[in-house]
VEXSE-931256 format. One record per residue: residue number from 1; residue in three letters; x, y negated, z of N, C-alpha, C in turn. Coordinates in nm, 2 decimals, padded with zeros to 4 digits, always signed. Each point is the difference from the previous one (the first is absolute). Last residue first. Layout:
<sites>
SITE     i    aa      n.X      n.Y      n.Z     ca.X     ca.Y     ca.Z      c.X      c.Y      c.Z
SITE   NUM   ALA        X        Y        Z        X        Y        Z        X        Y        Z
...
</sites>
This chain:
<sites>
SITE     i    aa      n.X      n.Y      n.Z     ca.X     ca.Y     ca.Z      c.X      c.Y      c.Z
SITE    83   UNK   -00.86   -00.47   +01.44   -00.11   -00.06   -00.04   -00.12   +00.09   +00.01
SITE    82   UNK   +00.47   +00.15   +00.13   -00.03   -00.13   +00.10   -00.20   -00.06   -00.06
SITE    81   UNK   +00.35   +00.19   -00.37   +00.04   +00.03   +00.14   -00.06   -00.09   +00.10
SITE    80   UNK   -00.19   +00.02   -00.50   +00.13   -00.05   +00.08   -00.04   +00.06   +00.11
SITE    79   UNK   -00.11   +00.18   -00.46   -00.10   -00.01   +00.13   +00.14   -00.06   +00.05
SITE    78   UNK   -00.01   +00.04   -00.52   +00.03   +00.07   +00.09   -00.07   -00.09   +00.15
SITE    77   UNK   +00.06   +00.14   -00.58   -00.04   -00.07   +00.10   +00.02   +00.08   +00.14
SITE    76   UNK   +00.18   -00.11   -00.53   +00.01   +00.12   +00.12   -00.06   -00.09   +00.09
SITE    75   UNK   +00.10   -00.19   -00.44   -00.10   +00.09   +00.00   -00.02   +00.11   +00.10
SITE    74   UNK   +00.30   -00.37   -00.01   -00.11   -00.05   -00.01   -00.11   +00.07   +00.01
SITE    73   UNK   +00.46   +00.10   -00.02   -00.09   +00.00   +00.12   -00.10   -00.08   +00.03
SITE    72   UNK   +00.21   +00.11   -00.43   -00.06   +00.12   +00.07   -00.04   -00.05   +00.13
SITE    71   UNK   +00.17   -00.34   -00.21   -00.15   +00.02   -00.09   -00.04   +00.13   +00.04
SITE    70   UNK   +00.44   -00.16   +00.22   -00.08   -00.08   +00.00   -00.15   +00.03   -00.06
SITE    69   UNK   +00.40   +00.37   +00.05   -00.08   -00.16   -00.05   -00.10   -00.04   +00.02
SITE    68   UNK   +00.40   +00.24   +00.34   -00.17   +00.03   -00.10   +00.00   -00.09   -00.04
SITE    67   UNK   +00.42   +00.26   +00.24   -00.02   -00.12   -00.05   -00.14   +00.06   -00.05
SITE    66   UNK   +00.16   +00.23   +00.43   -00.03   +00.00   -00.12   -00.04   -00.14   -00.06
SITE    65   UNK   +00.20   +00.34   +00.40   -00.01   -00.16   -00.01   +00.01   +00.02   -00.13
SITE    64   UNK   -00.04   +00.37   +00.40   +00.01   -00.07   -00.12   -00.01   -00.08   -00.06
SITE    63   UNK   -00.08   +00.28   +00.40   +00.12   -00.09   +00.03   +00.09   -00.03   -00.10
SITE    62   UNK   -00.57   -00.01   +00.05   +00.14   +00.06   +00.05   +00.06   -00.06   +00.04
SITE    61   UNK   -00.15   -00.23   -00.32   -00.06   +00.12   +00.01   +00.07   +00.08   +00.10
SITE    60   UNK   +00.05   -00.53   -00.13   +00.07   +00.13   +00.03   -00.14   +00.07   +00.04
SITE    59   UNK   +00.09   -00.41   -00.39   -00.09   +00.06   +00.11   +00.09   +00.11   +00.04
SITE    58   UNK   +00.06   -00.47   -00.33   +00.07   +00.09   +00.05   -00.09   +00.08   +00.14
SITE    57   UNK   -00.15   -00.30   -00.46   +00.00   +00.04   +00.13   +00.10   +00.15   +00.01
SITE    56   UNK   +00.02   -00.37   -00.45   -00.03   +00.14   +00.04   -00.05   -00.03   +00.21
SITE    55   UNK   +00.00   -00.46   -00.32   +00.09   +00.18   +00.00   -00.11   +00.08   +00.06
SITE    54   UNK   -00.14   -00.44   +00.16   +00.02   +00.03   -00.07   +00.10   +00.11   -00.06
SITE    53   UNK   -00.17   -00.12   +00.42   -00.09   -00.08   -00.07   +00.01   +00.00   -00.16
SITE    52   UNK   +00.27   +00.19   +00.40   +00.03   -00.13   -00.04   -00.10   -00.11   -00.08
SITE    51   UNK   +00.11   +00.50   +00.31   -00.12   -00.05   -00.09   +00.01   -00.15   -00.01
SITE    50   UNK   +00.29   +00.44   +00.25   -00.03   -00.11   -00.08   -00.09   -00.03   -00.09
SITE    49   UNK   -00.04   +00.35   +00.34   +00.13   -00.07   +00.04   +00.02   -00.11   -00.08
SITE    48   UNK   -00.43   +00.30   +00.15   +00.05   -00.07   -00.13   +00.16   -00.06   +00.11
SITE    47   UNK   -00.27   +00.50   +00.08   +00.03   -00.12   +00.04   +00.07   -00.15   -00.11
SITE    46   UNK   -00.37   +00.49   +00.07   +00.13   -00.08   -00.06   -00.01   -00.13   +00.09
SITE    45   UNK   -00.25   +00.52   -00.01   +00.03   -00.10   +00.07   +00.10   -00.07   -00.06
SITE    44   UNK   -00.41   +00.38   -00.17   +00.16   -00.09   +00.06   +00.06   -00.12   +00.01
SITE    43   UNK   -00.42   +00.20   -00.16   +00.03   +00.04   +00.13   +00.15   -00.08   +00.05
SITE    42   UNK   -00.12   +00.14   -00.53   -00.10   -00.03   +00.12   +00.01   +00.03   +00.13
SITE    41   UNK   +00.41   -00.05   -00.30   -00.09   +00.07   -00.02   -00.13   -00.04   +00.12
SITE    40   UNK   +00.49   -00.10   -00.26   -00.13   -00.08   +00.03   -00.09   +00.09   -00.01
SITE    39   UNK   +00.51   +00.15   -00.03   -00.09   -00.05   +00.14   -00.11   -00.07   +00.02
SITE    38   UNK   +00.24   +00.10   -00.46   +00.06   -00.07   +00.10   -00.01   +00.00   +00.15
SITE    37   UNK   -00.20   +00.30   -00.28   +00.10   +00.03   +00.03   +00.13   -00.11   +00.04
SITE    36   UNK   -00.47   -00.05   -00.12   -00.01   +00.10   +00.11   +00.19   -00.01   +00.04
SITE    35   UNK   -00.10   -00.20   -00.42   -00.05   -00.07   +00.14   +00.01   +00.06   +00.14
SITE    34   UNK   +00.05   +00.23   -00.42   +00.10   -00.11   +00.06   -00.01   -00.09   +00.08
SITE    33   UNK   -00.36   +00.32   -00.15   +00.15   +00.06   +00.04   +00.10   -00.09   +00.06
SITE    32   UNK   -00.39   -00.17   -00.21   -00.01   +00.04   +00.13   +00.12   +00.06   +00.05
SITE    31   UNK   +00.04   -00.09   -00.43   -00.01   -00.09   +00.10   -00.02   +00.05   +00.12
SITE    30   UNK   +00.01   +00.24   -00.40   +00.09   +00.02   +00.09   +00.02   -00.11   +00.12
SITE    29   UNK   -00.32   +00.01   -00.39   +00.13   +00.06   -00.06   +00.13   +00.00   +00.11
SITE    28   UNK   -00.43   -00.23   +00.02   -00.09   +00.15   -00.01   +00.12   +00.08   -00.03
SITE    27   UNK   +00.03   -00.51   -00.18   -00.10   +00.06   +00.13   -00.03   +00.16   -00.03
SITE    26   UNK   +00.44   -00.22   -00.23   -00.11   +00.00   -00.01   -00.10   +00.04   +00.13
SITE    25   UNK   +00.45   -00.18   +00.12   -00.03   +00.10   -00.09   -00.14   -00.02   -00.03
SITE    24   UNK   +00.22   -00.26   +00.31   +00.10   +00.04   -00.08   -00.03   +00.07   -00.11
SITE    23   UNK   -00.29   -00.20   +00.35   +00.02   -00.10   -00.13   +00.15   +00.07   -00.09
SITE    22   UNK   -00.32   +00.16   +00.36   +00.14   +00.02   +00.03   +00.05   -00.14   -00.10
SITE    21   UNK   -00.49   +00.14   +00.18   +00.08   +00.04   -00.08   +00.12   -00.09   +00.02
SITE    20   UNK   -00.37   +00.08   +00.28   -00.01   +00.13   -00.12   +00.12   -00.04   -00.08
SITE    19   UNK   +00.09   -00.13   +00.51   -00.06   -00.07   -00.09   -00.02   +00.14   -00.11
SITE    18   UNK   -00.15   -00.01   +00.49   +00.15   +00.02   -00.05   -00.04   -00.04   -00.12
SITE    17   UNK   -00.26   -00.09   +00.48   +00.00   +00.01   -00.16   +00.09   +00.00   -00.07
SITE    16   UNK   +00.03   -00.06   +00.49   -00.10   +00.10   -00.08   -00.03   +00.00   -00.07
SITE    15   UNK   +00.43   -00.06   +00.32   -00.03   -00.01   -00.17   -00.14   +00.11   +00.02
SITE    14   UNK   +00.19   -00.33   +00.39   +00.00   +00.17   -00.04   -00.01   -00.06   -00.14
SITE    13   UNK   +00.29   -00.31   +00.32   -00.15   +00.01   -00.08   +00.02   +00.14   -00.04
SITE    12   UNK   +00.35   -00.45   +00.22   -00.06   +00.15   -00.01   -00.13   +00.02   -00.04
SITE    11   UNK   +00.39   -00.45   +00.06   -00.14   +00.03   -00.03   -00.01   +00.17   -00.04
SITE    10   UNK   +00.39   -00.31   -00.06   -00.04   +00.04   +00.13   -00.12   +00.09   +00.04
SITE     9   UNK   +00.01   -00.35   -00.39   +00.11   +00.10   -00.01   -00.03   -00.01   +00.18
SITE     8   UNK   -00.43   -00.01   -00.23   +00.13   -00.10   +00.02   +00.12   +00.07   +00.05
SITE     7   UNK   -00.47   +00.15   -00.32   +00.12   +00.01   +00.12   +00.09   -00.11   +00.03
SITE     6   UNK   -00.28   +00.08   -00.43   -00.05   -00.10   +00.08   +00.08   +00.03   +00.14
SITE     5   UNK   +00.03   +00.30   -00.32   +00.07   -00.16   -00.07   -00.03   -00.06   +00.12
SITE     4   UNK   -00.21   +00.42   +00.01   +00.08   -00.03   +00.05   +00.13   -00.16   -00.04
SITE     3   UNK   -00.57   +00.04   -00.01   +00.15   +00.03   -00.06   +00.09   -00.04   +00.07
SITE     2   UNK   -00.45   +00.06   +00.26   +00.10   -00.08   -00.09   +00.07   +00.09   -00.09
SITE     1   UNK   -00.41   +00.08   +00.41   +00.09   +00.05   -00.09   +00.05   -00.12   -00.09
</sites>
């Protein structure tokens, strides 16, 4: 397991640890909610499309493609494809 930060663009992976908190809101105040509701949920499958090393990462879920910061996907871990 890694953080997902740690992907190279191209690169697939489940999410088994979603992050507790969101950094939007206080902990316990709807984070999980929003997290879920981007698509980071345990199990699922992402793909990184951009990861420069710095910014945000660009991941598709699906057949959705979502900007993430950098300090959330530090806090989501996930199992690479293949490992």
């Amino acid at each position: 397991m890694s953080p997902l930060a740690f992907l190279r663009e191209g690169e697939t992976g489940r999410i088994v640890v979603p992050a507790a908190s969101c950094g939007c809101r206080p902990a316990g105040h709807g984070c999980r909610e929003h997290i879920e509701a981007m698509g980071l949920r345990p199990g699922t499958q992402v793909e990184v499309i951009s990861n420069r090393g710095h910014g945000p990462l660009v991941l598709r879920i699906d057949e959705a493609r979502i900007a993430l910061g950098r300090g959330m996907a530090m806090k989501i871990y996930v199992r690479r494809n293949g490992a």
